[in-house]
C-alpha positions in Angstrom: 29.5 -15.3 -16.3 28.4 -14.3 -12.6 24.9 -12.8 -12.6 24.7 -9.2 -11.3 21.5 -9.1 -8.9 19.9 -5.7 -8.0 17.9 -5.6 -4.5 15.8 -2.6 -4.5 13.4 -3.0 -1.3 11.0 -0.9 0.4 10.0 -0.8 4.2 8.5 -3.7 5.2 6.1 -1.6 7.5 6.3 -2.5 11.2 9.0 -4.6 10.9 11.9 -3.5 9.1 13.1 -0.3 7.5 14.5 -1.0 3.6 18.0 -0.7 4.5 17.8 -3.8 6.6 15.2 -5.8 3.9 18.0 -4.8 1.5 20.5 -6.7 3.6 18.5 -9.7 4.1 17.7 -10.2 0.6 21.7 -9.6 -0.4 22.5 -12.1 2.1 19.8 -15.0 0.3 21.0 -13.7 -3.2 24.5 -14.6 -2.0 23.8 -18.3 -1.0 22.0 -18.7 -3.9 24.8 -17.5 -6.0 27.9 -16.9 -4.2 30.0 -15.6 -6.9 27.3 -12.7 -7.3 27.4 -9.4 -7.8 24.7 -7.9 -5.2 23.6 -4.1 -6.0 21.8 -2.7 -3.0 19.4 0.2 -3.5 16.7 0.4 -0.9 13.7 2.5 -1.9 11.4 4.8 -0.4 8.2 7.0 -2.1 7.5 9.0 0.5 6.4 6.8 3.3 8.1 4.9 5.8 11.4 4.6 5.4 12.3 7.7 3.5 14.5 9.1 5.7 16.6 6.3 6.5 17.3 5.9 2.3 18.0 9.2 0.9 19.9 10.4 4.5 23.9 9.9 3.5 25.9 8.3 6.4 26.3 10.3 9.2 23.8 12.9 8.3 22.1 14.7 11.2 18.6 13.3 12.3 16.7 15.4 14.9 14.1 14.4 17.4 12.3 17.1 17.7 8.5 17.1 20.2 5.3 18.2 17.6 2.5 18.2 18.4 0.7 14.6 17.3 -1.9 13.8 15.6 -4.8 13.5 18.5 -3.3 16.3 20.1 -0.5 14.5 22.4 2.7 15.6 21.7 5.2 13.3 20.3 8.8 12.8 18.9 9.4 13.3 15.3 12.0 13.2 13.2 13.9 16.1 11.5 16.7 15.2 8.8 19.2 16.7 7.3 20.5 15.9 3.7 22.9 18.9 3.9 22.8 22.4 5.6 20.2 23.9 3.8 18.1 20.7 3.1 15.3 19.4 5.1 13.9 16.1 5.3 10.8 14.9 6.7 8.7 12.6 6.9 5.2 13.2 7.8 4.0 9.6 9.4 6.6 10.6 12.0 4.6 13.6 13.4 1.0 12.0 12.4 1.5 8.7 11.3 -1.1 5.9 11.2 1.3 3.6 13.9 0.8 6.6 16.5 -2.6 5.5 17.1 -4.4 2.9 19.5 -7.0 1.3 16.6 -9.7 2.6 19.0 -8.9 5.8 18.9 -8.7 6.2 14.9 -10.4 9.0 13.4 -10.1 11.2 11.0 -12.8 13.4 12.0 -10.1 14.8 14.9 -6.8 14.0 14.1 -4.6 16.3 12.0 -1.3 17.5 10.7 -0.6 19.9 12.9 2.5 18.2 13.9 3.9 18.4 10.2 3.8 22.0 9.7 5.7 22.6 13.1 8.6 20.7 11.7 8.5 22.8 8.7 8.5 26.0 10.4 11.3 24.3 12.9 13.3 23.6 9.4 12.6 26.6 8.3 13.2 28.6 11.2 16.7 27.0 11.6 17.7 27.8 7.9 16.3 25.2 5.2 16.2 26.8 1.8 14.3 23.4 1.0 12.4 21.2 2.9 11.2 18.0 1.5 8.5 16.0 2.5 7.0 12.4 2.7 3.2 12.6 2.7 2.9 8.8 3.2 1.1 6.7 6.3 -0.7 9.6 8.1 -4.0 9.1 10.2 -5.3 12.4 8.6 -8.2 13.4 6.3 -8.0 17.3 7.2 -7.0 18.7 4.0 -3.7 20.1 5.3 -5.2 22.7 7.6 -3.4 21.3 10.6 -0.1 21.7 8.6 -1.1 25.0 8.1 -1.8 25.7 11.4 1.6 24.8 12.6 2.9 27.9 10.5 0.6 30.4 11.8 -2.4 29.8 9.4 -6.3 30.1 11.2 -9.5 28.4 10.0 -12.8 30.2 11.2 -16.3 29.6 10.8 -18.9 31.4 9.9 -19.4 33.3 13.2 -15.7 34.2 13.6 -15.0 31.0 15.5 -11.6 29.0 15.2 -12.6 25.4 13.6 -11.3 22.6 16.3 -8.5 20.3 13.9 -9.1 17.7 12.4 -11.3 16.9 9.0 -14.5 16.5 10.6 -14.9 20.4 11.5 -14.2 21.1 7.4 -17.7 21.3 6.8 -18.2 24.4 8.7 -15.4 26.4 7.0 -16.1 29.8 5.8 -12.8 31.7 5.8 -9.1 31.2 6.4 -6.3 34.0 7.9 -2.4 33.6 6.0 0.1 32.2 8.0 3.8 33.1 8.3 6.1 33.1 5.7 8.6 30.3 5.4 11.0 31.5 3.5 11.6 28.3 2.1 10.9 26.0 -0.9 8.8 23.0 0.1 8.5 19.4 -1.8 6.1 17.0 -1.5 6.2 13.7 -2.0 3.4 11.6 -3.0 3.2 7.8 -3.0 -0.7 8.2 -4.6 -2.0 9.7 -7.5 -5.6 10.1 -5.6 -7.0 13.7 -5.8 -8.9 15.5 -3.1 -12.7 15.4 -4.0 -14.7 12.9 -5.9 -15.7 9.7 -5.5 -12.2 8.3 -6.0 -10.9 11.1 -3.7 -9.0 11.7 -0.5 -12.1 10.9 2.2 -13.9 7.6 0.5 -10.2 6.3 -0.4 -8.8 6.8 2.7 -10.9 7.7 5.1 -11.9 3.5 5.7 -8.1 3.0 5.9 -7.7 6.0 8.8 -10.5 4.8 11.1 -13.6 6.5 9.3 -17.0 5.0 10.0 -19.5 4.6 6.9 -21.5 7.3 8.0 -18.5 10.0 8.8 -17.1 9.6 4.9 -20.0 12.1 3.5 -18.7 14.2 6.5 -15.2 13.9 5.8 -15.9 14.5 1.7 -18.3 18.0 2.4 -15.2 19.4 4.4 -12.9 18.8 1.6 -15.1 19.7 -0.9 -15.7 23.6 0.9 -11.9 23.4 1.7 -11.2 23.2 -2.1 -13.9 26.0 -2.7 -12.6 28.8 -0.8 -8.8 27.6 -2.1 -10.6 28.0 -6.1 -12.2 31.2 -4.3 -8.4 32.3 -3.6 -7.1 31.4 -7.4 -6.1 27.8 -6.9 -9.3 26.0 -8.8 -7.1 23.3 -9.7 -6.6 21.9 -6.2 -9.2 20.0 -5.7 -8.9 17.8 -8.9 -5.3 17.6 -8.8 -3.8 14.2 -8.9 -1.4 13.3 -5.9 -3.3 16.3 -4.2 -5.4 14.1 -1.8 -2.4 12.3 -0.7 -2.0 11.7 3.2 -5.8 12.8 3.0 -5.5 15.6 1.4 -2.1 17.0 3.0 -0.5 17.0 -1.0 -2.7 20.0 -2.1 -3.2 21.2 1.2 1.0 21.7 1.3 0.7 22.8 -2.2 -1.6 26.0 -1.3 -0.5 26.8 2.2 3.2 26.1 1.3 3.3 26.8 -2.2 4.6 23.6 -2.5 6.3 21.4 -5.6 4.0 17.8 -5.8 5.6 15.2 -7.3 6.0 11.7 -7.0 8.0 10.3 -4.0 9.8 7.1 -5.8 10.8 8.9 -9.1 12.1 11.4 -6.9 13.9 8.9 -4.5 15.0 6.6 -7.2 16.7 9.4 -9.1 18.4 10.6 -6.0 19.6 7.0 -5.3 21.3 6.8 -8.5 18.7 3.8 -9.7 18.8 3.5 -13.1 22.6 3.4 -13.8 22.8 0.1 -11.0 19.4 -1.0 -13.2 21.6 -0.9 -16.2 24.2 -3.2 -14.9 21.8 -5.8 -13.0 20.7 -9.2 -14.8 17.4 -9.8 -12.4 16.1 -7.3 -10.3 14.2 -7.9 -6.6 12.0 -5.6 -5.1 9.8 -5.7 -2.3 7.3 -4.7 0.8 5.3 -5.7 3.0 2.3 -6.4 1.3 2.2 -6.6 -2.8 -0.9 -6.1 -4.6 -1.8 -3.9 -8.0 -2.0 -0.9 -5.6 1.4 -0.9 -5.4 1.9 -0.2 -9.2 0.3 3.3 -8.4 2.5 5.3 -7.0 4.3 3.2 -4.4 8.6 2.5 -5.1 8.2 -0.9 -5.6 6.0 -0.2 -8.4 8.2 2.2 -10.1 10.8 -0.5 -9.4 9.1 -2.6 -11.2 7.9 -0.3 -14.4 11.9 1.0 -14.7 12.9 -2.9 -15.0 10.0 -3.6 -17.4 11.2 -0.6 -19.6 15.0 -2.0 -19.3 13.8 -5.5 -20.0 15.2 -7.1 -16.8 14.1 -10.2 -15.5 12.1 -8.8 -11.9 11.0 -10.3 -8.9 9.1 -9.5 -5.8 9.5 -10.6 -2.3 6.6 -10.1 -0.2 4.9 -10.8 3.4 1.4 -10.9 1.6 1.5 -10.4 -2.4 -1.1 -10.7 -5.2 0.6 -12.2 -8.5 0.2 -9.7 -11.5 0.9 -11.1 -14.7 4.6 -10.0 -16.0 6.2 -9.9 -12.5 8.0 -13.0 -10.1 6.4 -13.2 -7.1 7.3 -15.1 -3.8 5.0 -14.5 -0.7 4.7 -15.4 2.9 2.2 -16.9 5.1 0.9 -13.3 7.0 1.1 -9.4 5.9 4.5 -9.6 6.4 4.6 -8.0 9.6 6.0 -11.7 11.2 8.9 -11.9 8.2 12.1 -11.6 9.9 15.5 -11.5 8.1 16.4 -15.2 8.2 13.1 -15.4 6.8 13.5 -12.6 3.8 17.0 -14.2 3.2 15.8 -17.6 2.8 12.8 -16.0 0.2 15.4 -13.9 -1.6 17.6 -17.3 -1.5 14.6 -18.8 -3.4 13.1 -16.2 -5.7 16.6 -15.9 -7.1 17.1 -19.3 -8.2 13.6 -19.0 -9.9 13.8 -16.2 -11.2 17.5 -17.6 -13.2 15.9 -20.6 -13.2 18.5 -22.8 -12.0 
């Protein structure tokens, strides 16, 4: 019998979105075995890429100029799933990629550029209006969100803060913004709280441009952001897990927005209709750019990987960079997978498979 092969990629960051990894590894699986049956189910959590796999064909995708996340304005994307359904992802408004490596620093940049898209989804109708929190170069708690739909941060003389995480520290009061009118969803890709020592500023403050000595900075800000939210009858914020996602922007969304937090690849995996082409599939390939245990916390090629453990599939993973992990069929490339083009991914998939059926 002809083996039924389910490709379930994600974005191989700064290369190639998962629709098009998807592709590649279909067209390997297919040399390998031509008489296949190839599954495609490209997979998002939140991050890069999110848009262009829940988004049906044809749906409508706005550029829209925000404001970005050193202050510049840029051009973000806006989706549609249906008329009254908003999709965004927030790397598009304050993503990591929209910043020189020079210039990273979480001390100034925010999410300003985020909550403008919300009220502009809002404004324009959205009853909901989902969001990615993944690959932003912020550490500000949400409070630039906020700001983009009408919230104000003072200090203690009456003062508006400047944005970004760095000014945190000298927060003493915030003014209520306008109401959206909307329901808001987050979606995580961590499980990383706001404060402590494994929270939003020592995590990812290093990864956003933060220098040793601006972490302490960054972690006082959040921690008297997450005061005066328990002073205002959210006490749970601080400690929540997926709140310190995107720096901080999950609980952030959660207070400002009263929004849902949940976990952007169960919720992407369930919308892609997942487990019913997991049911039928004989090996299953995942995928990104670079593989390594953090991606079994919270990342979709993780949850990829757990649903085809709890199936008892046969699983593999394709990767520009990976770190084997016992239980899981790994193939990886020479870089960080930022250099794997599709011939390349094809010929890997190609490989993997035959492996992976051991033929």
């Amino acid at each position: 019998m002809s083996p039924v092969v389910l490709v379930a990629p994600a974005a191989f960051k700064g290369t190639l979105g998962p629709r098009q990894v998807a592709e590649a590894l279909a067209l390997g699986v297919r040399r390998a075995f031509p008489d296949a049956t190839v599954l495609e189910c490209p997979v998002a959590d939140g991050g890069n890429g999110l848009l262009d796999v829940v988004l049906p064909t044809g749906a409508l995708r706005e550029r829209l100029e925000v404001s970005g996340p050193i202050g510049e304005s840029v051009s973000a994307e806006l989706g549609w799933i249906d008329a009254e359904t908003a999709l965004i992802e927030s790397a598009s408004a304050c993503g990591l990629a929209l910043v020189e490596p020079e210039d990273r620093d979480p001390t100034r940049t925010t999410t300003r550029g985020v909550g403008e898209l919300i009220w502009t989804a809002a404004d324009r109708g959205a009853k909901t209006i989902v969001v990615g929190l993944g690959g932003t170069a912020t550490v500000d708690g949400g409070t630039g969100a906020a700001r983009g739909f009408g919230w104000t941060f003072e200090n203690a003389a009456g003062e508006p803060l400047p944005d970004g995480g760095g000014a945190l520290e000298n927060l003493a009061s915030f003014g209520s913004g306008w109401p959206l009118g909307a329901r808001v969803v987050a979606l995580a890709d961590v499980q990383t709280p706001v404060l402590g020592p494994e929270g939003a500023a020592p995590v990812f403050g290093p990864q956003k441009g933060a220098r040793p000595e601006e972490i302490p900075r960054l972690a006082a800000g959040l921690i008297r952001l997450a005061a005066l939210w328990a002073h205002a009858g959210r006490p749970e914020l601080g400690v929540l897990p997926m709140g310190g996602a995107a720096g901080g922007l999950g609980a952030g969304l959660a207070f400002f927005a009263k929004a849902d937090l949940t976990g952007g690849a169960e919720w992407v995996l369930e919308r892609a209709g997942f487990d019913a082409a997991l049911a039928k599939a004989d090996l299953v390939i995942t995928g990104e750019g670079v593989f390594d245990r953090t991606s079994l916390l919270g990342k979709a090629p993780g949850e990829v990987i757990r649903r085809s453990h709890a199936a008892r599939k046969k699983i593999a993973v394709v990767a520009g960079r990976v770190e084997a992990l016992t239980g899981v069929h790994t193939l990886g490339g020479d870089d960080d997978g930022r250099m794997l083009d599709g011939a390349a991914l094809s010929r890997m998939a190609e490989q993997v498979a035959r492996e992976a059926l051991r033929l």
